[in-house]
Every structure is written in structure tokens, then in C-alpha cells.
C-alpha positions as CSV (number, residue, x, y, z in Angstrom):
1,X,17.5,70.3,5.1
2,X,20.6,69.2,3.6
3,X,21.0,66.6,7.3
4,X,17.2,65.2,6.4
5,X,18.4,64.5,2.8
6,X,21.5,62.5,4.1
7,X,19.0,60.5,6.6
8,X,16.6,59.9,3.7
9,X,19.4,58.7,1.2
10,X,21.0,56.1,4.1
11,X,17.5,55.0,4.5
12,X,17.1,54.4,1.1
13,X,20.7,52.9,0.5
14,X,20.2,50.0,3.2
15,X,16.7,49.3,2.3
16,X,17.9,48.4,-1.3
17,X,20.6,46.1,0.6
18,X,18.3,44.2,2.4
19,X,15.9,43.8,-0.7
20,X,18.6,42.3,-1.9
21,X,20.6,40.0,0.1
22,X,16.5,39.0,0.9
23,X,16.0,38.2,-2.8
24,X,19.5,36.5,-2.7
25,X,18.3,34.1,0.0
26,X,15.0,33.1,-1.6
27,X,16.7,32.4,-5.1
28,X,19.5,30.2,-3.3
29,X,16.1,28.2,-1.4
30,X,15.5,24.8,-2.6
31,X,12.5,24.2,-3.8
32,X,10.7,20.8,-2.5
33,X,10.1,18.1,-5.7
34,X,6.3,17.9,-5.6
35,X,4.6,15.0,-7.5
36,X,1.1,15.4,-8.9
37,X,-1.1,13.2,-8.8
38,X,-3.6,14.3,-11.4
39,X,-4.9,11.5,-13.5
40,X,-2.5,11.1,-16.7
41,X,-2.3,8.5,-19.3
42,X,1.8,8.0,-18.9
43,X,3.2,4.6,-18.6
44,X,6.3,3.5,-17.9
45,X,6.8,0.1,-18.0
46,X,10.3,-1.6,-17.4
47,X,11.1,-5.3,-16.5
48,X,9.7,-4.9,-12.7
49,X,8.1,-1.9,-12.2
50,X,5.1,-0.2,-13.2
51,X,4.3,3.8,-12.4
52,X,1.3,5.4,-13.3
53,X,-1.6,7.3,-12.3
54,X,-4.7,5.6,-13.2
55,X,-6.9,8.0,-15.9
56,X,-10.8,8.2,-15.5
57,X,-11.7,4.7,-16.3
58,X,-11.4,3.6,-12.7
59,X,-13.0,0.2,-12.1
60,X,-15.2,0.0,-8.9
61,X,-14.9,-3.0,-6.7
62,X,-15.9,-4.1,-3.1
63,X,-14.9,-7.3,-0.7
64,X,-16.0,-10.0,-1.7
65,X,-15.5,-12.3,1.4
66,X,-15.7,-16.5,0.8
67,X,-14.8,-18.9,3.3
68,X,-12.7,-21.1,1.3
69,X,-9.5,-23.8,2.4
70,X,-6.1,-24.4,-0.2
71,X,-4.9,-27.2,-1.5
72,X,-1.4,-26.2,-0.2
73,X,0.6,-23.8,1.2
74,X,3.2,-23.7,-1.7
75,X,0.6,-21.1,-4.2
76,X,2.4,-19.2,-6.0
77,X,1.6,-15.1,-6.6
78,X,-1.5,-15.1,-9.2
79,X,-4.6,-13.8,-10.4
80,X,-7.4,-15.9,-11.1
81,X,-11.1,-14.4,-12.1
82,X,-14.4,-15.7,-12.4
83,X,-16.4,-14.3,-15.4
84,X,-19.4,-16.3,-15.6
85,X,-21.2,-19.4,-13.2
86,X,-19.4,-21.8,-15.1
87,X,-16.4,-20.6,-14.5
88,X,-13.6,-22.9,-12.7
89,X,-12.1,-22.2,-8.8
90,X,-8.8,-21.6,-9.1
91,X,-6.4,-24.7,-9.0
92,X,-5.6,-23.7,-5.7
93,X,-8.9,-23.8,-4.2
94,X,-9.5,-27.0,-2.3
95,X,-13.4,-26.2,-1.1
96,X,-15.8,-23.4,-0.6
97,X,-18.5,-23.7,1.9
98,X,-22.3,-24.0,0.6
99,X,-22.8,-20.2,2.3
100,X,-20.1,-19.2,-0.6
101,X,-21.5,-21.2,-3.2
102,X,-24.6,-19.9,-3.0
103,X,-23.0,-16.6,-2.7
104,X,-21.3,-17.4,-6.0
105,X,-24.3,-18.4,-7.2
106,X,-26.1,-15.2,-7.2
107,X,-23.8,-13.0,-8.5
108,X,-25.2,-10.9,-12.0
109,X,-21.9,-11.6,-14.2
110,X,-23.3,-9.5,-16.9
111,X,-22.5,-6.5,-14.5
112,X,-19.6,-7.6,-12.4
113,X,-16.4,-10.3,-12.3
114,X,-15.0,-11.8,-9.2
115,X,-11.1,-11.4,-8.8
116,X,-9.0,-13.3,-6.7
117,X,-5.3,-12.0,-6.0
118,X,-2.9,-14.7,-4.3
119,X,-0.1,-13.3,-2.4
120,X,1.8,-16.4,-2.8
121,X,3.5,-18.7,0.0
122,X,4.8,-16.8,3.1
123,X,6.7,-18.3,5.6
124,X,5.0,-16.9,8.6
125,X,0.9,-16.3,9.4
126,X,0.0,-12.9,9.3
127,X,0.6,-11.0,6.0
128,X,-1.9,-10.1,3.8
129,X,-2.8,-8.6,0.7
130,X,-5.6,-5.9,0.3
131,X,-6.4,-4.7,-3.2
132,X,-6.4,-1.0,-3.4
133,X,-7.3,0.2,-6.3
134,X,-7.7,-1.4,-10.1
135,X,-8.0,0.8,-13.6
136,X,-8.0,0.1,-17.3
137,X,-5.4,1.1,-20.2
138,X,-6.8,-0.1,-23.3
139,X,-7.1,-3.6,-23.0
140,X,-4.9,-4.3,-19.7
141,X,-6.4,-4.1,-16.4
142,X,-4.1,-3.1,-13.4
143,X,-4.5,-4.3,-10.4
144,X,-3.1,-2.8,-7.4
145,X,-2.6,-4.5,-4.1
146,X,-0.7,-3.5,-0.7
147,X,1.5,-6.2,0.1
148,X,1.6,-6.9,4.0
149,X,4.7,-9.2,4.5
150,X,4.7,-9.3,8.1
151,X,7.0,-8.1,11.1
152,X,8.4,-9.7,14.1
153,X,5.1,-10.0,15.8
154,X,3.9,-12.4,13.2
155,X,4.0,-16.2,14.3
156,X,6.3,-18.9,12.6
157,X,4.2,-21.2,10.4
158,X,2.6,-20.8,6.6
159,X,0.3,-18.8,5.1
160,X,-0.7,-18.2,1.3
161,X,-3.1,-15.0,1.3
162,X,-5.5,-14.1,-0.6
163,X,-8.6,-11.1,-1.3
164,X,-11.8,-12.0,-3.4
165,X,-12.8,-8.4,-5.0
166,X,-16.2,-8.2,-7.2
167,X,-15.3,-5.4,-9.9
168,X,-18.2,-3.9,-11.7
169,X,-18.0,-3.7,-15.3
170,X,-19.5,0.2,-15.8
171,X,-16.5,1.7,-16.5
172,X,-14.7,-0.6,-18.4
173,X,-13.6,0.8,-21.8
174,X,-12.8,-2.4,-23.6
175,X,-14.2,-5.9,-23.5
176,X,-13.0,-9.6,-25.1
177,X,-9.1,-10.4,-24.7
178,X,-7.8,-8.3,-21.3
179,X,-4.5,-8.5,-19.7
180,X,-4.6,-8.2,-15.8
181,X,-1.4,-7.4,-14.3
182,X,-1.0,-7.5,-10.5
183,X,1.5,-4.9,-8.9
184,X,2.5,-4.0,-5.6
185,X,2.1,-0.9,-3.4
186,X,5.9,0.1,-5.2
187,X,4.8,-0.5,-9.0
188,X,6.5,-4.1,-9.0
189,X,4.4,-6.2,-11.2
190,X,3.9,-9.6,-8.9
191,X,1.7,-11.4,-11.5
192,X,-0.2,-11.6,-15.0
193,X,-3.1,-13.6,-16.7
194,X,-5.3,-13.6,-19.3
195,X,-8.8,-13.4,-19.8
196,X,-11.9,-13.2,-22.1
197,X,-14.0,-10.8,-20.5
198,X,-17.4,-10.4,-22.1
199,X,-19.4,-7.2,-23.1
């Protein structure tokens, strides 16, 4: 009896060791650093970047795809919009065919605006820029864009790219005087106009 007792005690002792060296180990573990990406209305805003996650007043947009030729290779990064038929091609803009005129033409500018995001002069053909994703603060509009500056397969020349987005109004939470600031996939702001958007 008294032999079973022993057993039943040594048991017991190195059980409670290995619960804790065990616990020991997990307390010592590193957690990873997780970011969430739930919508929040933060902003941090500093002299070149932007972070934030966009909140629910996401604006919807699709291509908007317009044959059009430059004036020159040497465009700076900028936004231009179109809110209304009357509204002026950007300064860069040389020509648009008829098919985009007409395209232009149709478009119901009480629901939607067309965007136009310049990359800006690259040394080499091949990059692009691809709008990702655009939401609304108050009265500033952000628009994102992935900046696609090339790699060594990309040919020696010029290039000054561009995507045309039409954004729908729906969701927009603020009309007249909006700021549209263009960032990059890292939060860098690349670019910044103003507009009178109507209601």
C-alpha cells in the first residue's frame, strides 16, 4: 500500500513539472503581430504617407477603357475627372477617337464621374497603373492605385500611363467641394486635385 502511494505521489510530482516547464514554454512564445483589417475611421496622415482602412462609404467603379494619344511623354503624376459633358480632356490628352467620344457622350453624369489617374513619365514601356480601390472621408476622396514600375523585362523607350475608372456616385456621403488624393499601393500620396462634384 504504502509502495502504491510512493508511485502515485512520483506520478503526481512529475506531472506538475511538466505542466509547468509546458506553461513556461508557451508564455516565453512570441506571439505573431496580426493587423486587422476591419473598416475604421483612423487616419494618419504625415508628409508622404497615408494609412487607412476605408469605412463603409466605399465608392464603386469599373474600367472605363478610351482609346486616346498624349501630347507628350513628359505628364506628370495627376488626377483629372470629368463631371459633366462639358467637361474639358485633360491638358494631356492630345485626341480621343469618335468610338470614345461617343462613349463619353453617353455617360449619365448625374449617377457617375469619369476618373483618369496618370502615372507620370516612365522611362521604359511597360508599367502601369491599375486603380484598386477608392473611398470617401468627409469631403476627400482617396484614391488607391497599384503602381507597376516595371522590371528588367520591360523595353527601353517612354511611357506615361494611365486608367480611366467611371465611379458611381451611390455611396458618396458628401457632394460640392471634394479633395481627391491619389496614393500608391504603400499609402504614398502621388497626387491631389480639386473638384466640384455635384449632388
Amino acid at each position: 500500500m504504502a509502495k502504491r502511494s510512493l508511485f502515485i505521489w512520483i506520478f503526481l510530482v512529475m506531472l506538475l513539472m511538466f505542466l509547468a516547464v509546458y506553461g513556461c514554454n508557451n508564455s516565453n512564445t512570441t506571439q505573431p503581430n496580426v493587423t486587422s483589417s476591419l473598416p475604421t475611421d483612423t487616419l494618419t496622415t504625415s508628409a508622404t504617407s497615408i494609412t487607412t482602412n476605408p469605412t463603409g462609404n466605399i465608392l464603386e467603379f469599373e474600367d472605363f477603357f478610351i482609346y486616346l494619344s498624349l501630347k507628350d511623354q513628359d505628364i506628370p503624376t495627376q488626377i483629372h475627372l470629368m463631371i459633366s459633358n462639358d467637361s474639358p480632356l485633360s491638358p494631356a490628352i492630345d485626341q480621343i477617337s469618335a468610338e470614345a467620344q461617343t462613349k463619353l457622350d453617353v455617360v449619365d453624369f448625374s449617377k457617375d464621374f469619369i476618373l483618369f489617374a496618370f502615372m507620370g513619365y516612365q522611362g521604359v514601356t511597360g508599367p502601369t497603373i491599375e486603380i484598386t480601390k477608392i473611398w470617401q472621408i468627409n469631403n476627400t476622396i482617396y484614391v488607391e492605385a497599384y503602381f507597376d514600375k516595371g522590371g528588367p523585362t520591360y523595353q527601353p523607350a517612354s511611357s506615361s500611363p494611365v486608367n480611366i475608372v467611371k465611379v458611381s456616385k451611390e455611396n458618396m456621403t458628401q457632394f460640392g467641394e471634394i479633395t481627391f488624393i491619389l496614393i500608391d499601393q504603400y499609402g504614398e500620396e502621388r497626387a491631389r486635385t480639386t473638384c466640384e462634384i455635384p449632388e
